[in-house]
C-alpha positions as CSV (number, residue, x, y, z in Angstrom):
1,X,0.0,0.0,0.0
2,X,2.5,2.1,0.7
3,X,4.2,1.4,-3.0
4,X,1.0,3.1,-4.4
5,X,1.3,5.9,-2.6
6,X,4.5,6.9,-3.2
7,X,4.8,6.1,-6.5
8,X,1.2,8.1,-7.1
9,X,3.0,10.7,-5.5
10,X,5.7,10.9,-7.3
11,X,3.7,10.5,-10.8
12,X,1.9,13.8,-9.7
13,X,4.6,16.1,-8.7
14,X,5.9,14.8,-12.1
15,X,2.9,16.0,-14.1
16,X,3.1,19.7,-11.8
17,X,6.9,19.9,-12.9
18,X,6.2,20.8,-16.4
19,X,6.3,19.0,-19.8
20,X,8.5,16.4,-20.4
21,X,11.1,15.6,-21.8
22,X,9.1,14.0,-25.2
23,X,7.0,17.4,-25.2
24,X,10.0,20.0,-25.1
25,X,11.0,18.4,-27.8
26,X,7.6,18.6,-29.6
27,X,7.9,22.4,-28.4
28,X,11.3,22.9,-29.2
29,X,10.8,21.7,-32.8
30,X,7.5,23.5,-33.2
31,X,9.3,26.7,-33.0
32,X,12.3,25.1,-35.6
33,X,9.7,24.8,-37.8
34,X,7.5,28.0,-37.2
35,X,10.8,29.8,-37.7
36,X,12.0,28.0,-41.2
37,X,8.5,28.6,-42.8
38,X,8.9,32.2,-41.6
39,X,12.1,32.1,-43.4
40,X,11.0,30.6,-46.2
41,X,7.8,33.1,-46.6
42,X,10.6,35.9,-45.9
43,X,12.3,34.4,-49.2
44,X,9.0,33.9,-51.4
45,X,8.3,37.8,-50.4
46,X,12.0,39.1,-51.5
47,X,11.9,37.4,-55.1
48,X,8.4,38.7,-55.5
49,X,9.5,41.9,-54.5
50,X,12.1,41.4,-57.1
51,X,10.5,40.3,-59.8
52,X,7.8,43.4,-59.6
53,X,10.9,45.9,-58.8
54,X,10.1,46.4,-55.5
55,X,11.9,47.3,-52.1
56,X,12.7,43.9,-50.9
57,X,14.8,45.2,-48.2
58,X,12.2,45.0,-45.2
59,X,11.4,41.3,-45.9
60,X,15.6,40.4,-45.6
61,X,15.4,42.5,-42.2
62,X,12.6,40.3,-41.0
63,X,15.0,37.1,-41.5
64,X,18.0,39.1,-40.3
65,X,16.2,40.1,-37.1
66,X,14.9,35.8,-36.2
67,X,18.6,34.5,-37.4
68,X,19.8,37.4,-34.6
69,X,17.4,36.6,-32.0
70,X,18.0,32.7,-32.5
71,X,21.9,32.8,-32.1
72,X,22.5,35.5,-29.7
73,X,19.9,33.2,-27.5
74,X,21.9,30.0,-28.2
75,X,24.7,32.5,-27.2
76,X,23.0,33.4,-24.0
77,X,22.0,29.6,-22.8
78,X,24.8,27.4,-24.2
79,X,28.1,30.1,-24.7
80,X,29.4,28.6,-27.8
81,X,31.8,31.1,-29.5
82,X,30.0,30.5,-33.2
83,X,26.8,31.3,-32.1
84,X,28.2,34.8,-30.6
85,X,29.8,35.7,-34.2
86,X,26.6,34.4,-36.0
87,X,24.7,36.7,-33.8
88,X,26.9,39.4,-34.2
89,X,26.9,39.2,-38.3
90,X,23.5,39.0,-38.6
91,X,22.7,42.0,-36.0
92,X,25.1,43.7,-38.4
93,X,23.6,42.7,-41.3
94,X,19.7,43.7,-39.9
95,X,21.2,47.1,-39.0
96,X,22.5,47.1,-42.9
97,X,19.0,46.3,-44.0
98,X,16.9,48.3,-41.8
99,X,18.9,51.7,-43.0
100,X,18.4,50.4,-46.6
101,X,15.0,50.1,-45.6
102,X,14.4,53.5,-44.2
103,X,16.7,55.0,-47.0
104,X,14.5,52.8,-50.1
105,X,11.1,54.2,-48.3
């Protein structure tokens, strides 16, 4: 009897922990694939842009700004060196492409 209890116990301050270990992954690659598509729509809208000869400019700072925010947070949480230049290239390059931005408007 006192098996059950415990291991009921246990099973429910599991469950009031959080997700598991199967369902951050779920999560985690939810938001891989939520931000490809993004990327992907990003790129659809920047050749349409240049096929009609139009400012494409805003559509590359969208990507620019996700690939930032995605390795300066790797950055954050694991401290790899890579994902700190990554970041770093890309915030330039957003910066690049929001001026070109303002300057095309």
């Amino acid at each position: 009897m006192k098996k059950d209890v415990d291991k009921e116990e246990i099973l429910k301050r599991g469950r009031e922990d959080g997700p598991d270990e199967r369902e951050q992954k779920i999560i985690c690659d939810a938001y891989n694939f939520a931000g490809t598509v993004g990327c992907a729509i990003c790129l659809l809208f920047i050749f349409i842009s240049l096929i009609r000869d139009r400012n494409p400019f805003p559509y590359c700072l969208i990507a620019m700004v996700y690939c930032t925010a995605e390795y300066l947070y790797k950055y954050v949480k694991l401290r790899k060196k890579h994902d700190l230049i990554f970041g770093i290239i890309a915030a330039v390059a957003a910066v690049c492409w929001a001026l070109l931005s303002i300057l095309k408007f």
